[in-house]
KOLDO-226035 format. One record per residue: residue in three letters; residue number from 1; y, x, z of N, C-alpha, C, O in turn. Coordinates in Angstrom, 2 decimals, padded with zeros to 5 digits. Example, Ala and Ser with C-alpha at 12.3 -4.5 7.8 and 13.67 -1.06 7.14 Angstrom:
residues 2
@code ALA; pos 1; n_Y -005.69; n_X 013.19; n_Z 007.80; ca_Y -004.50; ca_X 012.30; ca_Z 007.80; c_Y -003.30; c_X 013.20; c_Z 007.80; o_Y -003.32; o_X 014.24; o_Z 008.46
@code SER; pos 2; n_Y -002.25; n_X 012.85; n_Z 007.08; ca_Y -001.06; ca_X 013.67; ca_Z 007.14; c_Y 000.03; c_X 012.90; c_Z 007.87; o_Y 001.14; o_X 013.41; o_Z 008.04
END
This chain:
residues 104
@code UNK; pos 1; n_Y -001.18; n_X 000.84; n_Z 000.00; ca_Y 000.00; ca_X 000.00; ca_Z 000.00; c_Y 001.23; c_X 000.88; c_Z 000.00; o_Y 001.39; o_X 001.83; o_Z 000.78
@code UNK; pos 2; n_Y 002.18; n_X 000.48; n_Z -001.00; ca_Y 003.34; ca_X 001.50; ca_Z -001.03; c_Y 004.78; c_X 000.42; c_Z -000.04; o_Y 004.68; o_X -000.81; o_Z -000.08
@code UNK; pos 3; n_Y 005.46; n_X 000.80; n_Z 000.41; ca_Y 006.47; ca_X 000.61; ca_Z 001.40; c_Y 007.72; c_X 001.11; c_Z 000.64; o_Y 007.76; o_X 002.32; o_Z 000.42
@code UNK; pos 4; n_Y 008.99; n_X 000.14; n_Z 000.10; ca_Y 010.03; ca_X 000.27; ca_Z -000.32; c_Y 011.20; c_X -000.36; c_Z 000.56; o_Y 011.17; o_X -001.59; o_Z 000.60
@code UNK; pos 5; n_Y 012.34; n_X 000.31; n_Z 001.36; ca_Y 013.04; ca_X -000.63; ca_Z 001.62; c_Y 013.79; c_X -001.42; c_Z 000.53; o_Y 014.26; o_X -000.88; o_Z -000.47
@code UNK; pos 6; n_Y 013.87; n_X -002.79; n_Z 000.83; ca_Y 015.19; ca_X -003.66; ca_Z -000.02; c_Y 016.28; c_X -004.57; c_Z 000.49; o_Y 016.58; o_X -004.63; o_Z 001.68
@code UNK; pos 7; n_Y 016.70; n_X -005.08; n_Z -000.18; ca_Y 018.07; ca_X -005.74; ca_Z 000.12; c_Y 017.70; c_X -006.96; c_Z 000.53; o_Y 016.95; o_X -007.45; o_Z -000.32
@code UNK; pos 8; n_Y 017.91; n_X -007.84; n_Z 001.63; ca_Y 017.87; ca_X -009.22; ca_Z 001.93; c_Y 017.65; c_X -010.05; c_Z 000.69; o_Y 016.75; o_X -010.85; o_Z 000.44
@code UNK; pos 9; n_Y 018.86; n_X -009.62; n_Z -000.15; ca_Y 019.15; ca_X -010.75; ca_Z -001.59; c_Y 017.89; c_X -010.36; c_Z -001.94; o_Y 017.13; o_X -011.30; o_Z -001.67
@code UNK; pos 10; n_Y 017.22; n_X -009.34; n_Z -002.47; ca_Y 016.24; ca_X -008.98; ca_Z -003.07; c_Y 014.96; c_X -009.70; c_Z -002.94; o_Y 014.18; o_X -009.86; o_Z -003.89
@code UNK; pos 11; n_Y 014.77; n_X -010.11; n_Z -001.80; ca_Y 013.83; ca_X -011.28; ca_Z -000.77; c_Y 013.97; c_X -012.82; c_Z -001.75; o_Y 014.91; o_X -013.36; o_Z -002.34
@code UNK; pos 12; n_Y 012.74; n_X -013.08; n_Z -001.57; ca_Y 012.10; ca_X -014.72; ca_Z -002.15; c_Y 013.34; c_X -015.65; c_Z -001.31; o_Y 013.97; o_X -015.12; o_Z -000.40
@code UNK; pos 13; n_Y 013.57; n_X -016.85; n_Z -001.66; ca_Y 014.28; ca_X -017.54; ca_Z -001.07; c_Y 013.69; c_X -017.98; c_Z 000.44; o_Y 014.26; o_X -018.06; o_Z 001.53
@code UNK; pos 14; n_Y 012.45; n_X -018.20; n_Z 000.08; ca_Y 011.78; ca_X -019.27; ca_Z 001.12; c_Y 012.87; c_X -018.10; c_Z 002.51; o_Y 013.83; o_X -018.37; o_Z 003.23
@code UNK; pos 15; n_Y 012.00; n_X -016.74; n_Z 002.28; ca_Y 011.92; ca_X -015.59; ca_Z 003.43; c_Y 014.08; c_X -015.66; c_Z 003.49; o_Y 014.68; o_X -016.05; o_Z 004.49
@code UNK; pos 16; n_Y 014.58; n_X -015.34; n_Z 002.59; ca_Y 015.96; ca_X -015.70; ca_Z 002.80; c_Y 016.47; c_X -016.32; c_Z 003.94; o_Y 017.04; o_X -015.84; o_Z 004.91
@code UNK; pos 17; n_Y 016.02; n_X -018.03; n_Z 003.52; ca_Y 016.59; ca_X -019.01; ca_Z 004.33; c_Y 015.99; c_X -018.52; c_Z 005.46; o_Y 016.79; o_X -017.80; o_Z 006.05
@code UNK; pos 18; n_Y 014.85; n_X -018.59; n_Z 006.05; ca_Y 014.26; ca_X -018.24; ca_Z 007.49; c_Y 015.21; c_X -017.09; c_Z 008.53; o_Y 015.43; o_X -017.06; o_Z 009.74
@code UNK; pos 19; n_Y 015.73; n_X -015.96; n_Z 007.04; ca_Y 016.24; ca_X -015.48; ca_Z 008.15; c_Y 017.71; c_X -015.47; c_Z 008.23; o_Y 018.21; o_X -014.59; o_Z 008.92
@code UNK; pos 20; n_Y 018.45; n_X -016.26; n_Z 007.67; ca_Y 019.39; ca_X -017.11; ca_Z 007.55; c_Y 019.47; c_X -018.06; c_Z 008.79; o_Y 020.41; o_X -018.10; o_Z 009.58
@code UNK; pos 21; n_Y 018.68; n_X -018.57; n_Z 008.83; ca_Y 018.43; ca_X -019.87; ca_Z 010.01; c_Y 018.16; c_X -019.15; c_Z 011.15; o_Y 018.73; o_X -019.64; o_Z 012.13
@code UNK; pos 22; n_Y 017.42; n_X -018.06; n_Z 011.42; ca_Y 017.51; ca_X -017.31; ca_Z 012.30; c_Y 018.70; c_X -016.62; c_Z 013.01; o_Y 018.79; o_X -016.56; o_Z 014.24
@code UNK; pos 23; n_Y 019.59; n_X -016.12; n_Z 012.17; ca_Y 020.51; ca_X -015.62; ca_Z 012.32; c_Y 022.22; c_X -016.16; c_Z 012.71; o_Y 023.28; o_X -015.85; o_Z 013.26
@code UNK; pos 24; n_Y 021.39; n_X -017.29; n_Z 011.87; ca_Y 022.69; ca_X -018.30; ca_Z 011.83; c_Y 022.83; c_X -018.90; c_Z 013.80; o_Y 023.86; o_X -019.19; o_Z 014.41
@code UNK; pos 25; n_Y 021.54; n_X -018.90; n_Z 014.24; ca_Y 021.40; ca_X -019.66; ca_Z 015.75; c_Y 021.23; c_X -018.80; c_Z 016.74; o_Y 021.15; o_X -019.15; o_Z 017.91
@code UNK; pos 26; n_Y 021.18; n_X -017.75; n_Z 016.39; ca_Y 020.94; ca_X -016.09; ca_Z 017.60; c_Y 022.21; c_X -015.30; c_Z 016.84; o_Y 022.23; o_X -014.69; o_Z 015.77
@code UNK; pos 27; n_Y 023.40; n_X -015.60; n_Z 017.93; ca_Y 024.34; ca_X -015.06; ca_Z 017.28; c_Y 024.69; c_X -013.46; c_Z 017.37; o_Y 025.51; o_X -013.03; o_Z 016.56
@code UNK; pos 28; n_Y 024.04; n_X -012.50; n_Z 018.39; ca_Y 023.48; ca_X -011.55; ca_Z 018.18; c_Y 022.23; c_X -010.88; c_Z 017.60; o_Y 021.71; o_X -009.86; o_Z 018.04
@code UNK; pos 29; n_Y 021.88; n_X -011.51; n_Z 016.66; ca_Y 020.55; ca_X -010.67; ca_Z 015.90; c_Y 020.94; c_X -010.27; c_Z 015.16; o_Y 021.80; o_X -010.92; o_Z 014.57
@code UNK; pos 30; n_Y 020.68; n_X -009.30; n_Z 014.79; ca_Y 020.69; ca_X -008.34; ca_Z 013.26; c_Y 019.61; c_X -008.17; c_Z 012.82; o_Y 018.55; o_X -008.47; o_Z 013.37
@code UNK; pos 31; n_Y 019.79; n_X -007.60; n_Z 011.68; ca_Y 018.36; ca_X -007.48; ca_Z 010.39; c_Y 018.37; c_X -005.73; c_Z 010.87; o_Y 019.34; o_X -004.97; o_Z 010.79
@code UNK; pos 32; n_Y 017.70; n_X -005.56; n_Z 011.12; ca_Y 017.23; ca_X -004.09; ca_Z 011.18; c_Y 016.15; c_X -003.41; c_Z 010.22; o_Y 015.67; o_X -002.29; o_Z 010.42
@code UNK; pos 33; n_Y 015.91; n_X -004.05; n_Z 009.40; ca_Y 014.96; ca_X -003.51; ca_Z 008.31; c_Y 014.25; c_X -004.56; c_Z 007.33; o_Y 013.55; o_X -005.50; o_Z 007.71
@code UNK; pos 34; n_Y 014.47; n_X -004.32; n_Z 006.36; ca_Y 013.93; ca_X -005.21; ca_Z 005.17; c_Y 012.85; c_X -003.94; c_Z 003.45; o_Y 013.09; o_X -003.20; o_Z 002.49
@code UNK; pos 35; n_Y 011.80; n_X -004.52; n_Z 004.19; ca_Y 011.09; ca_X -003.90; ca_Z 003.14; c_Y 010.39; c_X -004.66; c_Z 002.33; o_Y 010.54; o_X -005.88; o_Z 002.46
@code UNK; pos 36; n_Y 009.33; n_X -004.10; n_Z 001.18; ca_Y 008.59; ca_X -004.72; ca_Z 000.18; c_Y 007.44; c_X -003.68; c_Z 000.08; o_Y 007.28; o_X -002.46; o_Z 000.07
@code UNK; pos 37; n_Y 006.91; n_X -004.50; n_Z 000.04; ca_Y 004.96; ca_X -003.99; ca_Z -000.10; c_Y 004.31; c_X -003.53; c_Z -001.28; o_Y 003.14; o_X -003.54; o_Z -000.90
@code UNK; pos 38; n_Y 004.30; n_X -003.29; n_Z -001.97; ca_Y 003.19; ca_X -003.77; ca_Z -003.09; c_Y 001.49; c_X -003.77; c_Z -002.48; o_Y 000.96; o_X -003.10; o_Z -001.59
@code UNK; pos 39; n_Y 000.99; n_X -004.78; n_Z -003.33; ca_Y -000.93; ca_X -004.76; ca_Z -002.38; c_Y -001.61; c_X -003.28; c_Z -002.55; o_Y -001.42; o_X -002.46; o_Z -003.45
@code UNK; pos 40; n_Y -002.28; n_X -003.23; n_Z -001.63; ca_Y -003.18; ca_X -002.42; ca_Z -001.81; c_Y -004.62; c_X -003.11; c_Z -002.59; o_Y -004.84; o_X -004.33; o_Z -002.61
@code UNK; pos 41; n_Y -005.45; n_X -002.16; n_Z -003.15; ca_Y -006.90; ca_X -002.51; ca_Z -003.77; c_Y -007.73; c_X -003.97; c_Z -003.05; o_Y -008.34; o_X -004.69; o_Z -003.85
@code UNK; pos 42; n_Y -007.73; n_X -004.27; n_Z -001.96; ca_Y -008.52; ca_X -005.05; ca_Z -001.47; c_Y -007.47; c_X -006.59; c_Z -000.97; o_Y -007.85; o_X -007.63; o_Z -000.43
@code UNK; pos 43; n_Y -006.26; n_X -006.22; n_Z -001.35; ca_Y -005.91; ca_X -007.52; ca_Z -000.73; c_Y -005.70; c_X -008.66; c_Z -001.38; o_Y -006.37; o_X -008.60; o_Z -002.41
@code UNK; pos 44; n_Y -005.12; n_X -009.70; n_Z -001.33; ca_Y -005.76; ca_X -010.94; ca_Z -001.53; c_Y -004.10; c_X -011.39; c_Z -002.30; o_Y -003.85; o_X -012.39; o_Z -002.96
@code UNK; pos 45; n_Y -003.50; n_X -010.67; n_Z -002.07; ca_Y -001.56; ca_X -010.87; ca_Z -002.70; c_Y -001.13; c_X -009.65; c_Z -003.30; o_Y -001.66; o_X -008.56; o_Z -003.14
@code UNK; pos 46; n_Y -000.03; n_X -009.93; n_Z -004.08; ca_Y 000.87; ca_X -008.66; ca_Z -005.08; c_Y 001.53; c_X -007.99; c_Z -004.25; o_Y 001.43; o_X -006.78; o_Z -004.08
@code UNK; pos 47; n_Y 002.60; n_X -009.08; n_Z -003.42; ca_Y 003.74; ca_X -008.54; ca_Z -003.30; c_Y 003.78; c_X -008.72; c_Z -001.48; o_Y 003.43; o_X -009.86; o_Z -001.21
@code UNK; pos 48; n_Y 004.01; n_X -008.12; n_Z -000.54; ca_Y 004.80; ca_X -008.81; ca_Z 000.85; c_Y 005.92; c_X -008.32; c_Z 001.05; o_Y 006.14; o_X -007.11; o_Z 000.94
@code UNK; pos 49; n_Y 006.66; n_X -009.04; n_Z 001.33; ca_Y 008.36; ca_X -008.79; ca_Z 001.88; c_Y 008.00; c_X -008.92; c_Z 003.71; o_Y 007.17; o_X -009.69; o_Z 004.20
@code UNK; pos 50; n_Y 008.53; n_X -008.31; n_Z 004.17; ca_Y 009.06; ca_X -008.09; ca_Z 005.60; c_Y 010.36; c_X -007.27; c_Z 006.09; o_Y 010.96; o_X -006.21; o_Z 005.92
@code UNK; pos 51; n_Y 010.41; n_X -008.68; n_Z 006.92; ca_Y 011.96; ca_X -008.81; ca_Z 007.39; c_Y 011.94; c_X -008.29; c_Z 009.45; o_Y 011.45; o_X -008.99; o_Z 010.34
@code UNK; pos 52; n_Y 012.52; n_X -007.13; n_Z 009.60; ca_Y 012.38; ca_X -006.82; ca_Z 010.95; c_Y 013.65; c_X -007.53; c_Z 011.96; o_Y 014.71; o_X -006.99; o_Z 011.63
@code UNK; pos 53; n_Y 013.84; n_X -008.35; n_Z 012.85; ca_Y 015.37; ca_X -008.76; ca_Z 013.11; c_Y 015.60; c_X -008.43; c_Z 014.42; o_Y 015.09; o_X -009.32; o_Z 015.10
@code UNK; pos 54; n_Y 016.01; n_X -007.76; n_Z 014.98; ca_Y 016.41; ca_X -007.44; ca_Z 016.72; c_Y 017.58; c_X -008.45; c_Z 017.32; o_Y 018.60; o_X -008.65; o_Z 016.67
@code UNK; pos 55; n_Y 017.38; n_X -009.02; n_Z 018.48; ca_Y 018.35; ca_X -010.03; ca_Z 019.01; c_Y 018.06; c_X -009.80; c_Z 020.63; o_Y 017.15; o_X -010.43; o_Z 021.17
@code UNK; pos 56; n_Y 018.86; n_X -008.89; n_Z 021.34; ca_Y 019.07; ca_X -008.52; ca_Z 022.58; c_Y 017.62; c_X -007.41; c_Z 022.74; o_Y 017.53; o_X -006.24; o_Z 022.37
@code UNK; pos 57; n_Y 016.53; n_X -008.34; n_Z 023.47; ca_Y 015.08; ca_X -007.62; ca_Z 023.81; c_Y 014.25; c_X -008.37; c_Z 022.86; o_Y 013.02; o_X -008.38; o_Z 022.94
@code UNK; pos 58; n_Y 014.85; n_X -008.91; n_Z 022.06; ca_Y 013.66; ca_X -009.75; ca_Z 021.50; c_Y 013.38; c_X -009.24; c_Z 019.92; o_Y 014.39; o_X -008.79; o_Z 019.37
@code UNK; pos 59; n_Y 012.20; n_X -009.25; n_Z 019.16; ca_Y 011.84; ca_X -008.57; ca_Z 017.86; c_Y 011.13; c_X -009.86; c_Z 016.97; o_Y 010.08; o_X -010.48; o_Z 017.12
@code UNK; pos 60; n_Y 011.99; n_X -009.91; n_Z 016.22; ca_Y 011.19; ca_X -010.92; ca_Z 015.05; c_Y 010.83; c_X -009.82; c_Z 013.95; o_Y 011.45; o_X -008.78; o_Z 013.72
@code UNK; pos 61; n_Y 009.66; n_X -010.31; n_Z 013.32; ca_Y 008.94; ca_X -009.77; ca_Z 012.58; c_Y 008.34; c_X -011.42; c_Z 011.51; o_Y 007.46; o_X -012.21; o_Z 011.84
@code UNK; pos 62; n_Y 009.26; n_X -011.47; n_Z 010.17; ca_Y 008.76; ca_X -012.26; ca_Z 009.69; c_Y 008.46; c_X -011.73; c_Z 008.07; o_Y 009.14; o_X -010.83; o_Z 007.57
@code UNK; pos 63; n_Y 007.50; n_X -012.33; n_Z 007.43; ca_Y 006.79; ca_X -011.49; ca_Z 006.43; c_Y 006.86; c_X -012.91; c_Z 005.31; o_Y 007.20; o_X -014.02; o_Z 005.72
@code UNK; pos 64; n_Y 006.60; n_X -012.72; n_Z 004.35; ca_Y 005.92; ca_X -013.71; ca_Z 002.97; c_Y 005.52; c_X -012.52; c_Z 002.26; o_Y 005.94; o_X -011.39; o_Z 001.98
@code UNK; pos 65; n_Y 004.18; n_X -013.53; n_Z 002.06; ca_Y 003.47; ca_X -012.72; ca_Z 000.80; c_Y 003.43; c_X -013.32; c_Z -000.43; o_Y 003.95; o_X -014.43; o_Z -000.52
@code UNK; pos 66; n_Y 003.03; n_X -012.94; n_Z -001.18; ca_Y 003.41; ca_X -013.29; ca_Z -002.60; c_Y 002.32; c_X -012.97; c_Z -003.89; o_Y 002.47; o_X -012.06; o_Z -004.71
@code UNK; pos 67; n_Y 001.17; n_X -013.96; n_Z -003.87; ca_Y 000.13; ca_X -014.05; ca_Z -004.89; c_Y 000.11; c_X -014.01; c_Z -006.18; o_Y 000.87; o_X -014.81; o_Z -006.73
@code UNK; pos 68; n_Y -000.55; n_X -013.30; n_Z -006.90; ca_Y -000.82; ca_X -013.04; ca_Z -008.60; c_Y -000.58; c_X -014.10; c_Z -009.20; o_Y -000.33; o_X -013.82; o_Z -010.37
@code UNK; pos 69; n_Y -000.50; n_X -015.52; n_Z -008.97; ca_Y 000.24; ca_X -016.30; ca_Z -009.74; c_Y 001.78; c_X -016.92; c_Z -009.21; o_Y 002.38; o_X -017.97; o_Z -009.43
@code UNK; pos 70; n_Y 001.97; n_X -016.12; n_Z -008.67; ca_Y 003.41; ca_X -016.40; ca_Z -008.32; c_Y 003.95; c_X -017.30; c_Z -007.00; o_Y 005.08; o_X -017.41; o_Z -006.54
@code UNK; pos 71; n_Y 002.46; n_X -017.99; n_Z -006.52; ca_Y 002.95; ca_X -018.79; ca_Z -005.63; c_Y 003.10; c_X -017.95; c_Z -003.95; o_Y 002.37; o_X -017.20; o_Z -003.30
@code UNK; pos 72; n_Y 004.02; n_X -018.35; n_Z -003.81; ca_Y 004.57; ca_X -017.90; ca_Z -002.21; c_Y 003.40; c_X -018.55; c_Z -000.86; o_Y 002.77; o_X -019.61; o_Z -000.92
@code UNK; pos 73; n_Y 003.40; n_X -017.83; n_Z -000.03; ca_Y 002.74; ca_X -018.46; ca_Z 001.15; c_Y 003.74; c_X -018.80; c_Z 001.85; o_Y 004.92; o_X -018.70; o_Z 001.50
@code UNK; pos 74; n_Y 003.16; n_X -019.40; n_Z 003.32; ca_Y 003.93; ca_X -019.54; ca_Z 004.21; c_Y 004.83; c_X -018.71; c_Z 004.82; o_Y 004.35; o_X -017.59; o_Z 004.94
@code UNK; pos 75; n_Y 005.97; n_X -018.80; n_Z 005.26; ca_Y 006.76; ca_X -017.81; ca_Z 005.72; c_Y 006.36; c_X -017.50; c_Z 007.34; o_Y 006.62; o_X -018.33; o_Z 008.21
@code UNK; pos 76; n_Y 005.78; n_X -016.37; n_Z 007.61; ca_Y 004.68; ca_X -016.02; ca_Z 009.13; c_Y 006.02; c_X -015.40; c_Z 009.72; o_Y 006.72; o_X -014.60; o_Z 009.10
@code UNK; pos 77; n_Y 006.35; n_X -015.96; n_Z 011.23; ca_Y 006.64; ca_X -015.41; ca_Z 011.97; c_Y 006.16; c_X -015.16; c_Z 013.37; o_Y 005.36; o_X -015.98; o_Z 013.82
@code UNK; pos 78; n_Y 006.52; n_X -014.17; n_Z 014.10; ca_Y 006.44; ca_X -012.98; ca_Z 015.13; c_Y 007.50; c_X -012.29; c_Z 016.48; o_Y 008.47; o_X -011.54; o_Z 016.38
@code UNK; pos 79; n_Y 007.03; n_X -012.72; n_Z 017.34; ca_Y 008.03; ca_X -012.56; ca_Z 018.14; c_Y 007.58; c_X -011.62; c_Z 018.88; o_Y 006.52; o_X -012.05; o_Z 019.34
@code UNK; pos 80; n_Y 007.83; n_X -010.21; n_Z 019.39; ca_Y 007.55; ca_X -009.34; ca_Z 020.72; c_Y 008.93; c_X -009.09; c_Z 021.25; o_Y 009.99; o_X -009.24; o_Z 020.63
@code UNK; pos 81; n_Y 008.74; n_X -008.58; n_Z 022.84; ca_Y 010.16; ca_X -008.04; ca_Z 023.30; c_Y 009.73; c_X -006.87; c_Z 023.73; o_Y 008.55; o_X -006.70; o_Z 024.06
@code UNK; pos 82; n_Y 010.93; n_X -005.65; n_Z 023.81; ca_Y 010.95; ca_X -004.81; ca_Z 024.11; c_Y 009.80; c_X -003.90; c_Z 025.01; o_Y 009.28; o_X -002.86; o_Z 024.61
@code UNK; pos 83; n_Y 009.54; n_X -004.56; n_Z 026.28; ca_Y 008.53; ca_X -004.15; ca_Z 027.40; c_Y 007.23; c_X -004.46; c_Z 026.70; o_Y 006.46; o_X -003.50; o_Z 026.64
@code UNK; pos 84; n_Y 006.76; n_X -005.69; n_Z 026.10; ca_Y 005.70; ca_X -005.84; ca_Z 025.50; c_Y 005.24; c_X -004.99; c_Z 024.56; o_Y 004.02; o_X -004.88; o_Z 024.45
@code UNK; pos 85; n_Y 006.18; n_X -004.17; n_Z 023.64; ca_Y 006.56; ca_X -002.75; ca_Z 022.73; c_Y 006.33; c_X -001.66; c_Z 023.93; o_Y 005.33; o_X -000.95; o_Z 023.86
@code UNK; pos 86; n_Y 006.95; n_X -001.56; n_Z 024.67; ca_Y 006.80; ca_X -000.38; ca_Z 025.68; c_Y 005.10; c_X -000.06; c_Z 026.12; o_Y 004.45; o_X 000.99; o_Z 026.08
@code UNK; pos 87; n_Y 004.79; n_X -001.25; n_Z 026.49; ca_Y 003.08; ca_X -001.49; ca_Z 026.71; c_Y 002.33; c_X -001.22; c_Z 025.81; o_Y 001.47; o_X -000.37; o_Z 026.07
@code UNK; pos 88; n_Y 002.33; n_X -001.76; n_Z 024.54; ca_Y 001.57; ca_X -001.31; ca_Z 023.57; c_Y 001.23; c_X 000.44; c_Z 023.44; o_Y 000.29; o_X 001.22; o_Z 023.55
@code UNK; pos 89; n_Y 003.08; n_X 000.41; n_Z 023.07; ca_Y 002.72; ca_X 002.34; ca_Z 023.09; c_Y 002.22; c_X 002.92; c_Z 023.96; o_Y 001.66; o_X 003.99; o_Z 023.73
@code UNK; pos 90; n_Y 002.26; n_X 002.45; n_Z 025.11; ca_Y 001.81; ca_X 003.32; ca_Z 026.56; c_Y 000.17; c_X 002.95; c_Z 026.65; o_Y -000.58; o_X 003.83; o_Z 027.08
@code UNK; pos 91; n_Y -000.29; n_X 001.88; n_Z 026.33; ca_Y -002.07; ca_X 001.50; ca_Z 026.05; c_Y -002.45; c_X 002.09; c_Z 024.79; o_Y -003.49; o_X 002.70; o_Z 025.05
@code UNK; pos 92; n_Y -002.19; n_X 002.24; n_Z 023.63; ca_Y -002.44; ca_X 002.45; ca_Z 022.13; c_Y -002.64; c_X 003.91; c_Z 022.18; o_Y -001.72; o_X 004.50; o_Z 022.74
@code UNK; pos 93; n_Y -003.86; n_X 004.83; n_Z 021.62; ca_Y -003.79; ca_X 006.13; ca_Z 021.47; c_Y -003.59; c_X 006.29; c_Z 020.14; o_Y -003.09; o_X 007.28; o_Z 019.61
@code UNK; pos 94; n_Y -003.96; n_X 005.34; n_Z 019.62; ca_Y -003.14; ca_X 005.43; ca_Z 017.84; c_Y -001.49; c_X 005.35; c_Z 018.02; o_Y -000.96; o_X 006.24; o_Z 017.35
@code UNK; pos 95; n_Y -000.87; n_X 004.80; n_Z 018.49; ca_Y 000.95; ca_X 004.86; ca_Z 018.84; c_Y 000.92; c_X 005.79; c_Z 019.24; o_Y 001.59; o_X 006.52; o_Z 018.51
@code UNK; pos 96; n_Y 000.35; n_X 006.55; n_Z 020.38; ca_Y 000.58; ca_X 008.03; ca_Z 020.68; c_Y 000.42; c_X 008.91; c_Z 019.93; o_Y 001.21; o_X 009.81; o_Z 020.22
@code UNK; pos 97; n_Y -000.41; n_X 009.26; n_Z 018.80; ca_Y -000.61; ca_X 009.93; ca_Z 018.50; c_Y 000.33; c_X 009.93; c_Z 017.34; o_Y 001.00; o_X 010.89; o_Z 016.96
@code UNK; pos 98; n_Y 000.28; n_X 008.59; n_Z 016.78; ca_Y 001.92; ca_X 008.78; ca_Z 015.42; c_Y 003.11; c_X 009.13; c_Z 016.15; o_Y 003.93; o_X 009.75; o_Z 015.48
@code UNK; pos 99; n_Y 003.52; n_X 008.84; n_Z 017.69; ca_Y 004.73; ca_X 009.27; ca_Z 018.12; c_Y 004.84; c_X 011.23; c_Z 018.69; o_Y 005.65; o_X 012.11; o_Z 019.01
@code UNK; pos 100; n_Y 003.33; n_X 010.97; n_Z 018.48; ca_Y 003.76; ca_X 012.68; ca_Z 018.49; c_Y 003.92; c_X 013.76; c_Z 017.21; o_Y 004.44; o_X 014.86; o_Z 017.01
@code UNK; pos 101; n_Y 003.16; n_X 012.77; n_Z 016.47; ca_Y 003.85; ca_X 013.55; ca_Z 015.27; c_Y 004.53; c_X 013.52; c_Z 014.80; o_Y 004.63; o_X 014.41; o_Z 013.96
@code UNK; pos 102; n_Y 005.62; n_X 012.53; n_Z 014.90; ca_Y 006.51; ca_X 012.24; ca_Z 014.71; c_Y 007.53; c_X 013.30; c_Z 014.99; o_Y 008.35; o_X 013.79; o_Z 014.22
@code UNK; pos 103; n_Y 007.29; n_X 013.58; n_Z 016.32; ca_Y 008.19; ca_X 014.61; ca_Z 017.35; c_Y 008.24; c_X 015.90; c_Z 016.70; o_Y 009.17; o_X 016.70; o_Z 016.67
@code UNK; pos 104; n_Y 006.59; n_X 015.99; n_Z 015.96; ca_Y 006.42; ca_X 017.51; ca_Z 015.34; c_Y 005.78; c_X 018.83; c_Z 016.16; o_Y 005.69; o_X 019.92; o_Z 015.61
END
């Protein structure tokens, strides 16, 4: 799977409005990252868009995927907060181990 960031506009409508409506009612959230997928060999869609949005401690994570004939799925959303993120990395030896290489 290849990973491109893109532009909001660049995003399907459905995924648009969602985070439009999101944004529009959490008057501190921001978009903190907007990427595009292309599938890898085994998956079942072309395209996924994901939309990352931060609003105080809280993390939306909402995605659409996007099938070989064009039709859109449901627009999936995702909520974690901060400490629930903190936990993961601190249980996960796979998070540890990308955050240390990270470090270098």
């Amino acid at each position: 799977m290849i990973n491109n960031s893109v532009r909001i506009e660049d995003c399907p409508e459905p995924l648009q409005v969602e985070v439009g409506s999101h944004l529009k009612n959490h008057e501190n959230a921001k978009i903190i990252a907007v990427q595009k997928w292309d599938a890898g060999v085994s998956d079942s869609y072309l395209l996924k868009y994901m939309v990352l949005v931060e609003s105080g401690n809280q993390f939306l994570v909402l995605r659409l995927y996007v099938f070989e004939n064009g039709a859109y799925g449901d627009v999936e959303k995702n909520t974690i907060n901060a400490g629930e993120i903190i936990e993961l990395v601190s249980y996960s030896e796979l998070l540890q181990q990308f955050l240390k290489l990270r470090k270098g």
